[in-house]
C-alpha positions in Angstrom: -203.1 103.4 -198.4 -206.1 101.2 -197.2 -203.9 97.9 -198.9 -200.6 99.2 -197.6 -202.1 99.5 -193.6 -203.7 96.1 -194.0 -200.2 94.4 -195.0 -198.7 96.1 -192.3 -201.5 95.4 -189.4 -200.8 91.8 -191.0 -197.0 91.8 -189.9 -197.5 93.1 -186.6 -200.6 90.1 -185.8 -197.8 87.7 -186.9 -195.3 89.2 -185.0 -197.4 89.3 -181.7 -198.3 85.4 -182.1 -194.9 85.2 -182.4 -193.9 87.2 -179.3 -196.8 85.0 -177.1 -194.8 81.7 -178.4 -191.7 83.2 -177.3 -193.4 83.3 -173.9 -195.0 79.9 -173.7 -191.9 78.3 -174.0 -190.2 80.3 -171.4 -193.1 79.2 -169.0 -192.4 76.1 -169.7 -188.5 76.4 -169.1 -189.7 77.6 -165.9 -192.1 74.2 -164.9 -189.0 72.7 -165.3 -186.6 74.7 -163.0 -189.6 74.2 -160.7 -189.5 70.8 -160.8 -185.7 70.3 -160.8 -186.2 72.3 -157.0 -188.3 69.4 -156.3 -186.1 66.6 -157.2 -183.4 68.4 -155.0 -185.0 69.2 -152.4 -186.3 65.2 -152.6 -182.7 64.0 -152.1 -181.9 66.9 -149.7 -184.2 64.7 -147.1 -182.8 61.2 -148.2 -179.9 62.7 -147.6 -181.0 63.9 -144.2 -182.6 60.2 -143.2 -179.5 58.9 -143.6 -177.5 61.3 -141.5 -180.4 60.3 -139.2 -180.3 56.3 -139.3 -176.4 57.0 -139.2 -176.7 58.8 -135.7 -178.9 56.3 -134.7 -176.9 53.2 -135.3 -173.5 55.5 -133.7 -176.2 56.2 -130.8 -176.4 52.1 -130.6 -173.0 51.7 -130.5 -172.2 53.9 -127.5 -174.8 52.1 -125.5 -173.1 48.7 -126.7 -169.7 49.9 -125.1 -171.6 51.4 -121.9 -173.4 48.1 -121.0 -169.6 46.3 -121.8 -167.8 48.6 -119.5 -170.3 47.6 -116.5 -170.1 44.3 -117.4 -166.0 44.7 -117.5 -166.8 47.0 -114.0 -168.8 44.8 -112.4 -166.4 41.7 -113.0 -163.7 43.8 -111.8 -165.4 44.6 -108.9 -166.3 40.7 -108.2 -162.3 39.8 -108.7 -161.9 42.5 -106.0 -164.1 40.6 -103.4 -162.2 37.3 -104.5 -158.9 38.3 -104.4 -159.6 38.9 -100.5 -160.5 35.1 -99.4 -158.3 33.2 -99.0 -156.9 29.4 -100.2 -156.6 27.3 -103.4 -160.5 28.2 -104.1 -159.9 31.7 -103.9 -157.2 31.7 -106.2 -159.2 29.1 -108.8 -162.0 31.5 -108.8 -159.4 34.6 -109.4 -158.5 33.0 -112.3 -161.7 31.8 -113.9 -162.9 36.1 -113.1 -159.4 37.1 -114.7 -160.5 34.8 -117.9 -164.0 36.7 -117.9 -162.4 40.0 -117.6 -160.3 39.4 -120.4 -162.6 38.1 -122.6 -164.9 41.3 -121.7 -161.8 43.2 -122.4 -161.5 41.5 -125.7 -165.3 42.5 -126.9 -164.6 45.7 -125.5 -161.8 46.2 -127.7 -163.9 44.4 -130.5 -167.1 47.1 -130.1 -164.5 49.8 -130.0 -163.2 49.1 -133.3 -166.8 48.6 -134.7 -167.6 51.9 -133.5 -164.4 53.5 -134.7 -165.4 52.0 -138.4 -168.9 52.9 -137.7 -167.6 56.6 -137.2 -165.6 56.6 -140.1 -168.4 55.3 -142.6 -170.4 58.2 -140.9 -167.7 60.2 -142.1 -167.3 59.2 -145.6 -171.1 59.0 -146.2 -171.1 62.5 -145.0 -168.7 63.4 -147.6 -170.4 61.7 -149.9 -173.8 63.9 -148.9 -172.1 67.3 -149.2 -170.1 66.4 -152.4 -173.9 65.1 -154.3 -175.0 68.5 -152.5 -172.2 70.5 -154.0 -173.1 68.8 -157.6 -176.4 69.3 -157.3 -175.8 73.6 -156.1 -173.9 73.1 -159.1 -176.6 72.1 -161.6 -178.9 74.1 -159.7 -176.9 77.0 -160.4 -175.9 76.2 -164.1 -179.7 76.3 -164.9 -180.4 79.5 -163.4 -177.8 80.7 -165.1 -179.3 79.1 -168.5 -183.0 81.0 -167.0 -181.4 83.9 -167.1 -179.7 84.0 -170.4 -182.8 82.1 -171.5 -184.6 85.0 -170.2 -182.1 87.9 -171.8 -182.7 86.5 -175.1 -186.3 86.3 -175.0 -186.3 90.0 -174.3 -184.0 90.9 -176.4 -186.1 88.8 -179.5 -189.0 91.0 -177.7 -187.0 94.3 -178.4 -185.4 93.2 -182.2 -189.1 91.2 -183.5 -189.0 93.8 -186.6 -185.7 92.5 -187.9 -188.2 89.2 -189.2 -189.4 85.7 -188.1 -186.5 83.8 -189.3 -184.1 85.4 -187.1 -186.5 85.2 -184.3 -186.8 81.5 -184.5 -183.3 80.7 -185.0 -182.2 82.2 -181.8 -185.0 80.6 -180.1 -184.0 77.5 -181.4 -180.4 78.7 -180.5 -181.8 78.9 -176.4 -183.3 75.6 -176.5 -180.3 73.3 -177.7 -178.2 75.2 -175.0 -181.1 74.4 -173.0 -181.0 70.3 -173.6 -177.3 70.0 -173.3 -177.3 71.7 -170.1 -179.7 69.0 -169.5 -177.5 66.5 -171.0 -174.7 67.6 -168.9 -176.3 67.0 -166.0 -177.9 63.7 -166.5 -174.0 62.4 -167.1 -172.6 63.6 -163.6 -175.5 62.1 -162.1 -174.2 58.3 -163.8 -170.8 59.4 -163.4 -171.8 60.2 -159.2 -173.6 56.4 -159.5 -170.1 55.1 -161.5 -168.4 55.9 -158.9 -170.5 55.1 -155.6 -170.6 51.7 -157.3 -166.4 51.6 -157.6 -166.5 52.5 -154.1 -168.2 49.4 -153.2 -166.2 47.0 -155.0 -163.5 48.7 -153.1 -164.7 47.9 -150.0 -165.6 44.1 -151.1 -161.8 44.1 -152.1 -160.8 45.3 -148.9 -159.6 42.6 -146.3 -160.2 44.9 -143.4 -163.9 45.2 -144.4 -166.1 42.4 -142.8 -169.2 43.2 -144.7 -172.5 42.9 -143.1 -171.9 40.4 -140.4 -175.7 40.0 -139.9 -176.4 39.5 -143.2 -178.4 36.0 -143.5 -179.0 33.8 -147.0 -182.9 34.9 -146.4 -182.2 38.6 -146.7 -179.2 38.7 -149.4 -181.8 36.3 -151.6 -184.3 39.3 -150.9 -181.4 41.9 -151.7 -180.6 40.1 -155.0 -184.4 40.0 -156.4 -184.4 43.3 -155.5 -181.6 44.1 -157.7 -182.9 42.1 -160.4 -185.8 45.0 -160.7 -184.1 47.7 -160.4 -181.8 46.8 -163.2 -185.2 46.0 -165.1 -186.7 49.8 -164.1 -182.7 51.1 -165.2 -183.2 49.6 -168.4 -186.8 50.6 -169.5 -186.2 54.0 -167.8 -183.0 54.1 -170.8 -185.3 53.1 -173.6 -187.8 55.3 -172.3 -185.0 58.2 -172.8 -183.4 57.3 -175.7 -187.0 57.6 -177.2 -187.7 60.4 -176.1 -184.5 62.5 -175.6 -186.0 65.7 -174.6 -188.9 64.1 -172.3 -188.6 64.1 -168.5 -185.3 62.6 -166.8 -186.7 62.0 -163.6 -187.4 58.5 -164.3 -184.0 57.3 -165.7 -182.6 59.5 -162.7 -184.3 57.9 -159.9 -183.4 54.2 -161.5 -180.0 54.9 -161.7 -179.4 56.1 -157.5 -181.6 52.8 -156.8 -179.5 50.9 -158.8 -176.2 52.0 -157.5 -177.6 51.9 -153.6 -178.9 48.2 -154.3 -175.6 47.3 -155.8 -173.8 48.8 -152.6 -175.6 47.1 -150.2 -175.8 43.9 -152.3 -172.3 43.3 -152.2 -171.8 44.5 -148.3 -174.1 41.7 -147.3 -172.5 39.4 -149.5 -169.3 39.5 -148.2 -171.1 39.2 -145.3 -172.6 36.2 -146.0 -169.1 34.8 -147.2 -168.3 33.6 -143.5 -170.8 31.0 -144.1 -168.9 29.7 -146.9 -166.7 26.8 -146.3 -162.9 27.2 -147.9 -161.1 29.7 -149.5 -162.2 28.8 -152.8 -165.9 29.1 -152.0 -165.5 32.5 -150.1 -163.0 33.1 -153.5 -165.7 32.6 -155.6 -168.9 34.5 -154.2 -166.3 37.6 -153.6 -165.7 37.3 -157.8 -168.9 36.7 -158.7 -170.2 39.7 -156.3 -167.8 41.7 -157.7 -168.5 40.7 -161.4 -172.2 41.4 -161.1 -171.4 44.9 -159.8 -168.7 45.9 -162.3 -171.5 45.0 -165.1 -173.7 47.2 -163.8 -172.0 49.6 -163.4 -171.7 50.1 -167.4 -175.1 51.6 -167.4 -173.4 54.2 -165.3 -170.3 54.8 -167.9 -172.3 53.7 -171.2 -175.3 55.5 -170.5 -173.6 58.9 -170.7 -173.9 61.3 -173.4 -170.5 60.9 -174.6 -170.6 57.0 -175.2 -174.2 57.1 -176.8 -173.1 59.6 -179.5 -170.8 57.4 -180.5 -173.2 54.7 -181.3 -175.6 54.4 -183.9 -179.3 55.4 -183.4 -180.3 51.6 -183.5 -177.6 50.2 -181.6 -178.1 52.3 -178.4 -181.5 50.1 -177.2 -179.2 46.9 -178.1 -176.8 48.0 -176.1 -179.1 48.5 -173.2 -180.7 45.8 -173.2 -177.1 43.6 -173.7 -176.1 45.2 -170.6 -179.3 44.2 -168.4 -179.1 40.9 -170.0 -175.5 40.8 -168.7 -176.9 41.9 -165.2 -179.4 39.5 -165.0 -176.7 36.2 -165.4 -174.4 37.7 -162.8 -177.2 37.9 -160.3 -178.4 34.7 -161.4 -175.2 33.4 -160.4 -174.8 35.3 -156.9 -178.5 33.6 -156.2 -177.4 29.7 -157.1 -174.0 30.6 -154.5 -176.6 32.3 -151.9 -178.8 29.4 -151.7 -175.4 27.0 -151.8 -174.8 28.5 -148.6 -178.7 28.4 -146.9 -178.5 25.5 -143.6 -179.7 22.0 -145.2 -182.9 21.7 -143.4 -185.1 19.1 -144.3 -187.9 20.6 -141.7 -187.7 23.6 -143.7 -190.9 24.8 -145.6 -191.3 26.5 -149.1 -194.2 28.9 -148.5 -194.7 28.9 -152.6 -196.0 25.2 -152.4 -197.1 25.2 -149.1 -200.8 24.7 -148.7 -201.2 25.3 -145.4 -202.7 28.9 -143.8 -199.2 31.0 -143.8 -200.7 33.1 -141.4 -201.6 30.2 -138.7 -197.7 28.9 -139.7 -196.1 32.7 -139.1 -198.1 33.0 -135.9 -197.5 29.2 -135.1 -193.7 29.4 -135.0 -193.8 32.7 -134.0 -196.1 31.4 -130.6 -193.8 28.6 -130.5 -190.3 29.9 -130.0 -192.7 32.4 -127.0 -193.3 29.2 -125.3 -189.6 27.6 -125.4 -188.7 30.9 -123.4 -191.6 30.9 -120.8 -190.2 26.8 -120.5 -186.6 28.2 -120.2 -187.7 31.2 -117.6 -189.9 28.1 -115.3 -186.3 26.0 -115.8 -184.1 28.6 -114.2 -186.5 29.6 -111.8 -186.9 26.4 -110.5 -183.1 25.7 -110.3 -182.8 29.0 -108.2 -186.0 27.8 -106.1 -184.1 24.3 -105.0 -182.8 23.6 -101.7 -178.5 24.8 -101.2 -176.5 22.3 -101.2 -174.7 22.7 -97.4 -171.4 21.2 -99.5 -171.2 24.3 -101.1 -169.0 27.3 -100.1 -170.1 31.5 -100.0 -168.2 31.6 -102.9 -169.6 28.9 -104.7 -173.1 30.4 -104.2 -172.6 33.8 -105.0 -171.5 32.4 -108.4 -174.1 30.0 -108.8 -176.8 32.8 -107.5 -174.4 35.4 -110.1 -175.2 33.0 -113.4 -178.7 32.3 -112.6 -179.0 35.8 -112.5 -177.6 36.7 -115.6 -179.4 33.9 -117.5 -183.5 34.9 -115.9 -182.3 38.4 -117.2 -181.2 37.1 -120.4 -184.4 35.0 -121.2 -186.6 37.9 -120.3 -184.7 40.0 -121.9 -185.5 37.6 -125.2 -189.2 37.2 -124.3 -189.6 41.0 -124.6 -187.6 40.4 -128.2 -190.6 37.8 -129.1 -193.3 39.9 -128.4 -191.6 43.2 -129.8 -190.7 41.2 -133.1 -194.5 39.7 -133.0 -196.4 42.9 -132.6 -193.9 44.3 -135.7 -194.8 41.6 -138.1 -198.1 41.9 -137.2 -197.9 46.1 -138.2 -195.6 45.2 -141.5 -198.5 42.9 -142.6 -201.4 45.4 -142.1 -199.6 47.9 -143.6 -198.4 46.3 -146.7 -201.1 43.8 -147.5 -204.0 46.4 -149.0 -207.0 44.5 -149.6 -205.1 41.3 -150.2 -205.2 38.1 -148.0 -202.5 37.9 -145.5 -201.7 34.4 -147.0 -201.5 36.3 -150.6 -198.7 39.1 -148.8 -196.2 36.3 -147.1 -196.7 34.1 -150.6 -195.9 37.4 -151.9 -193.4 37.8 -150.1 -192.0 34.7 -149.6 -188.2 35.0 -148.8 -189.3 37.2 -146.3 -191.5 35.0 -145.1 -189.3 32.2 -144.9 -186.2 33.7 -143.3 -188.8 35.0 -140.4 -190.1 31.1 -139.9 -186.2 30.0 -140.1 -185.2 33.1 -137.0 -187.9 31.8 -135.2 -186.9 28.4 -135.0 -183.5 29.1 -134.4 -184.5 31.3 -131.4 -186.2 28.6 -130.0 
């Protein structure tokens, strides 16, 4: 009987080591709803900054068409006072203000339009919030769903641990495949969401009615294109990272994948931006292909990367793959960079802040200084034209538009100067911030297309 109790106290210590493993695991299924939470509620407030920045840019538009309709107001008001005099003056000056209020007319009309499309991206990017929101209430609610089962199985093992171990672990095991391809299942709507953000964007470079990014400059779409050389780098390592690891955090190859699709979005809006620069339809022809080659390549991580095309591959042709595709990625933006710099002004006072051996700092704050002092020189010009004697030859009429364009151009200037010094202080911030404990000639070299697009907008200002 002594024997006999033994085996049996035995069985019942295996079983209990059993039972705590049973739990462990479930703790850990739990981490990981945890930190799925976090990862939504993460893109919960990107989401929520862009609704923001959207508002504010809508908020800058309705000021925009407020300052043209007093401008439009005001030049209605000054046609009124003309049309009242009387004589071949009168009516010369009606027409030039009848030119000015049409062409104010025109930008109206023009800064309607932009804020009309500016409402309607609002629109569409809002859709395109609530549907990731939908997918991602969706997930959320297909693994608390798995919990739960998860959960009901584990007590159940609990209540049926004396049929044996074997059966035990197999239905364990059972918990934890349904586990990874509810995983699975969610990593591919996540590509298929990027697949598709990045067909929206060719669509729009397709589109003739869409502009692009008119303010786009060579400087920053250079920037945009390095910058989309290293997120295609982090995509790929982040895929080699999972295809090692299969079961290992997806947080990684997650995060590389929204950057990658974002950076290809707004790579090819300031491309076609940058287009109007080009000279001939064959040129703009040819940076609209090769924008729209570069982003139809990568958007194969988006379609490749899923599940469904992976198992169809080999174990040692799925890295290949990968890294073909990057590889791929990398030529095409190579190729958007030579057409980029094709387009850059041919400036032979223009300086390469690589080779440049000369205190970047002292140049940034030189140029910067500089195009400060052409708009004091401008503001002392106009001043003194306003200060000069009136020429008797001269009618009312004649001086109130005379006094009328001085105006506008001391308000103008000042205007800019207050541009200067707001743009000054900003650099000035950006480098504090975002040089650590380097040199401030080691951040702009850093930095360097940056840095050279700011000493190019300072010229030009000045």
């Amino acid at each position: 009987e002594h024997l006999d109790l033994l085996g049996r106290f035995k069985q019942a210590s295996a079983k209990a080591s059993s039972a705590a493993e049973v739990m462990a695991r479930m703790d850990r299924l739990q981490d990981e709803m945890r930190r799925k939470n976090l990862e939504l509620a993460d893109m919960m407030r990107e989401r929520d900054k862009a609704l923001a920045d959207l508002q504010r840019m809508e908020n800058g538009r309705d000021d925009e068409l407020r300052r043209l309709r007093r401008d439009l107001d005001a030049s209605q008001e000054r046609a009124r006072e003309l049309s009242d005099s009387r004589g071949a003056e009168a009516q010369d000056m009606q027409r030039k203000f009848n030119a000015e209020k049409d062409e104010l007319r025109r930008r109206l009309d023009e800064a309607s339009a932009d804020a009309g499309r500016a409402r309607r991206e609002r629109d569409e990017l809002h859709a395109e919030h609530e549907r990731l929101r939908q997918a991602k209430d969706d997930e959320i609610a297909v693994l608390q769903a798995g919990m739960d089962h998860s959960i009901v199985a584990m007590a159940n093992m609990k209540k049926q641990a004396g049929s044996g171990q074997g059966d035990l672990q197999r239905r364990l095991d059972g918990v934890l495949a349904e586990h990874a391809l509810k995983l699975k299942r969610i990593l591919d709507s996540i590509l298929r969401a990027c697949s598709d953000k990045t067909n929206e964007a060719v669509f729009g470079l397709n589109d003739p009615s869409n502009p692009g990014n008119m303010a786009a400059t060579v400087e920053h779409v250079l920037a945009t294109i390095e910058q989309a050389h290293d997120q295609g780098g982090s995509l790929a390592a982040a895929f080699a990272g999972h295809l090692t690891n299969p079961d290992g955090d997806q947080a990684p190859l997650i995060a590389a994948a929204v950057s990658l699709s974002n950076g290809l979005e707004h790579l090819l809006a300031n491309m076609k931006g940058i287009a109007r620069l080009a000279s001939g339809e064959d040129a703009v022809e040819r940076i609209i292909k090769a924008s729209r080659q570069a982003a139809l390549v990568g958007r194969q991580f988006f379609i490749r990367g899923q599940s469904g095309a992976m198992e169809q591959l080999q174990s040692s042709e799925r890295h290949t793959v990968i890294v073909d595709i990057n590889h791929d990625l990398q030529q095409s933006l190579g190729t958007l960079t030579a057409l980029a710099r094709g387009l850059a002004p041919d400036d032979s006072r223009k300086l390469s802040v690589i080779n440049s051996s000369e205190d970047l700092s002292d140049l940034v704050e030189r140029e910067m200084l500089g195009a400060a002092r052409a708009i004091d020189e401008a503001v002392a010009r106009l001043q003194a034209l306003a200060n000069q004697p009136r020429d008797s030859s001269l009618t009312d009429h004649q001086v109130q538009v005379h006094d009328a364009i001085l105006d506008s151009s001391m308000a103008m200037t000042n205007a800019i100067a207050q541009l200067i010094r707001a743009a000054t202080a900003s650099q000035q911030e950006i480098v504090a911030q975002g040089q650590g404990s380097s040199s401030k000639t080691a951040f702009y070299k850093k930095n360097n297309r940056w840095t050279e697009g700011l000493i190019s907008a300072a010229k030009a200002v000045a």
